[in-house]
C-alpha positions as CSV (number, residue, x, y, z in Angstrom):
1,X,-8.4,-10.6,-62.5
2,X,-10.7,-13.5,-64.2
3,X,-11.1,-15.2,-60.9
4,X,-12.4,-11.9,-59.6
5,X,-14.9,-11.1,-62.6
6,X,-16.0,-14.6,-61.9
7,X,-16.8,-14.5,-58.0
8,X,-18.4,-10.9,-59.0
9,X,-20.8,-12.9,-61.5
10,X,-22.2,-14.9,-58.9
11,X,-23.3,-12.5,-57.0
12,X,-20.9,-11.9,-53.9
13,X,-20.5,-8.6,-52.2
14,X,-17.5,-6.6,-53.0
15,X,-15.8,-7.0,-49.0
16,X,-16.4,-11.2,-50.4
17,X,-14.7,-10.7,-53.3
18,X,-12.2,-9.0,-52.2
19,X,-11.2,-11.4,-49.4
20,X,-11.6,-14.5,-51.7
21,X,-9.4,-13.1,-54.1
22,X,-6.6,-12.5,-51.8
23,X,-7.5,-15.8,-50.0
24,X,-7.4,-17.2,-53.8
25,X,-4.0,-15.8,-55.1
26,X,-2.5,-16.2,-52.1
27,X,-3.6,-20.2,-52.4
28,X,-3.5,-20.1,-56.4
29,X,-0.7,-22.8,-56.4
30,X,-1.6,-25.0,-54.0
31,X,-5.1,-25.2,-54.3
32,X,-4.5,-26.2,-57.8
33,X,-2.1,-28.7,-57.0
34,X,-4.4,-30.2,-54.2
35,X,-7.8,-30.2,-57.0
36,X,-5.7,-32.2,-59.4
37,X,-4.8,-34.9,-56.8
38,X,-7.9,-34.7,-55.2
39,X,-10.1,-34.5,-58.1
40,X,-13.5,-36.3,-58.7
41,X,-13.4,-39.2,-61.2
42,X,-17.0,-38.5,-63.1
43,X,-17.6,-42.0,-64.9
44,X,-17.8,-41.6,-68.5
45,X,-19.7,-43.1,-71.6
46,X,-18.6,-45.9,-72.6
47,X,-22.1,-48.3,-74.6
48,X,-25.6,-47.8,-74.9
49,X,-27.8,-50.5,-76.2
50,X,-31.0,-50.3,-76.1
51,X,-34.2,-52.6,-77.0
52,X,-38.1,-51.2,-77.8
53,X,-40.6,-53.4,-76.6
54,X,-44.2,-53.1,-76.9
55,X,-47.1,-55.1,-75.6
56,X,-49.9,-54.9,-78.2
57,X,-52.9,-57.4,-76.2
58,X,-53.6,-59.8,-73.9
59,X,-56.5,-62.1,-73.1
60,X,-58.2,-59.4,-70.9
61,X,-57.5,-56.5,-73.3
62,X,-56.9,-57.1,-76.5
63,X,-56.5,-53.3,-78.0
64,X,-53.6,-52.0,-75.9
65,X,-50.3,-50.9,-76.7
66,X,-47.7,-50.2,-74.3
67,X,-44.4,-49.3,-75.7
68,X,-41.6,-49.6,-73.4
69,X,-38.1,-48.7,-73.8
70,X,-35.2,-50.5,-72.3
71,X,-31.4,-49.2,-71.7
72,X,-28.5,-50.6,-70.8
73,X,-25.5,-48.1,-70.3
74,X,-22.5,-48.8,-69.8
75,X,-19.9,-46.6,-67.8
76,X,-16.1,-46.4,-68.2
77,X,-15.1,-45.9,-64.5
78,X,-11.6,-45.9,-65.1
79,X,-9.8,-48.5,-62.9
80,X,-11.4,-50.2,-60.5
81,X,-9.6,-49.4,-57.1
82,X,-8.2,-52.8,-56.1
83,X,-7.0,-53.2,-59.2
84,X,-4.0,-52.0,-58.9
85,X,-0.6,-53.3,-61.2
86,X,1.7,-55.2,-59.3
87,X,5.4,-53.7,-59.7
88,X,6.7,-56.9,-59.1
89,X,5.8,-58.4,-62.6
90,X,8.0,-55.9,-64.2
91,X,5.2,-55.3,-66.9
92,X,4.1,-51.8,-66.3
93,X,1.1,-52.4,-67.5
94,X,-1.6,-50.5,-67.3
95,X,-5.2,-51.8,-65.3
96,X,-8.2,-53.0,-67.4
97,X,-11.0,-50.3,-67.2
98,X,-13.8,-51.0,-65.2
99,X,-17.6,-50.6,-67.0
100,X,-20.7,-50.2,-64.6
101,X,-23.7,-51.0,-65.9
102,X,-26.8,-49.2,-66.0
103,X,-30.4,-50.7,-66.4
104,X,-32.9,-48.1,-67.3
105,X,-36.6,-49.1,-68.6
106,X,-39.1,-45.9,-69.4
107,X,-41.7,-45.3,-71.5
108,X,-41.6,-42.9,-74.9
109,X,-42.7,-39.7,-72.9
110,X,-40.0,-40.0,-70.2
111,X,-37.2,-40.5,-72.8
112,X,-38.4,-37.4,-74.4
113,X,-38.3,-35.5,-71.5
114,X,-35.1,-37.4,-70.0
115,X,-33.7,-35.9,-73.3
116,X,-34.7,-32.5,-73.5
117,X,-32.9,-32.3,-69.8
118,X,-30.2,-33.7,-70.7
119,X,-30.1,-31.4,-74.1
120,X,-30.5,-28.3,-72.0
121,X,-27.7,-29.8,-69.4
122,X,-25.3,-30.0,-72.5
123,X,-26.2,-26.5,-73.3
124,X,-25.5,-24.8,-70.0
125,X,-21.8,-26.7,-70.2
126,X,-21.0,-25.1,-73.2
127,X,-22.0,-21.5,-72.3
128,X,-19.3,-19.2,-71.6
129,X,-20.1,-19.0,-68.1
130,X,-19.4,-23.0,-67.5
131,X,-16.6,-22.8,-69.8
132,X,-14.6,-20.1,-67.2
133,X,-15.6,-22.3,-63.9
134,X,-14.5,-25.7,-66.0
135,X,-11.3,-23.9,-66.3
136,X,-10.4,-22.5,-62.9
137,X,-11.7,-25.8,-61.4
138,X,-8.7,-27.7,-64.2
């Protein structure tokens, strides 16, 4: 019955709905089964380090000031994908995690705005609308 109220909210005609939903409980285990095994591997945070750097004259101009913002971010990936254990050393263990690093350089207006975005981005996740997708999609 959620997954229904949820197709309805997107906007979907009521014949749609209808045939997703049986196409959809039909599926239910399955589909489940093959979005866990099959599910994307989103990167996650890991560092941030960042440095402010500002260039306050040179021999042509010597009133300027151009701050400038450098980022480094780093990015668990998980395991990196020919890392794999070898079962032959008994150990079990489990891989190292891989970080991917990120070099970003902006200036103070761009951060702002590259904030605000991702502010708003965070506040969409949480509604309750994102919350019953996130779940279906688990």
């Amino acid at each position: 019955m959620e997954f229904q109220d949820l197709i309805t909210t997107l906007g979907f005609t009521e014949a749609a709905v209808n045939v997703l939903t049986d196409a959809y409980t039909d599926n239910e285990g399955e589909l489940k089964e093959y979005l866990k095994k099959m599910g994307v591997q989103i990167p996650h945070y890991h560092n941030l380090e960042w440095r402010f750097d500002i260039l306050v004259g040179s021999r042509a101009l010597s009133h300027i000031a151009e701050p400038l913002i450098t980022l480094q971010l780093s990015l668990d990936t998980h395991t990196c994908p020919g890392s794999q254990t070898n079962e032959d050393d008994g150990g079990g263990k489990q891989s190292e995690p891989v970080y991917d690093k990120l070099l970003l350089q902006t200036d103070p207006n761009n951060l702002v705005h590259m904030t605000s975005v991702l502010e708003e981005a965070l506040h969409e996740a949480r509604t309750h609308h994102s919350r019953r997708i996130h779940r279906y999609i688990k």
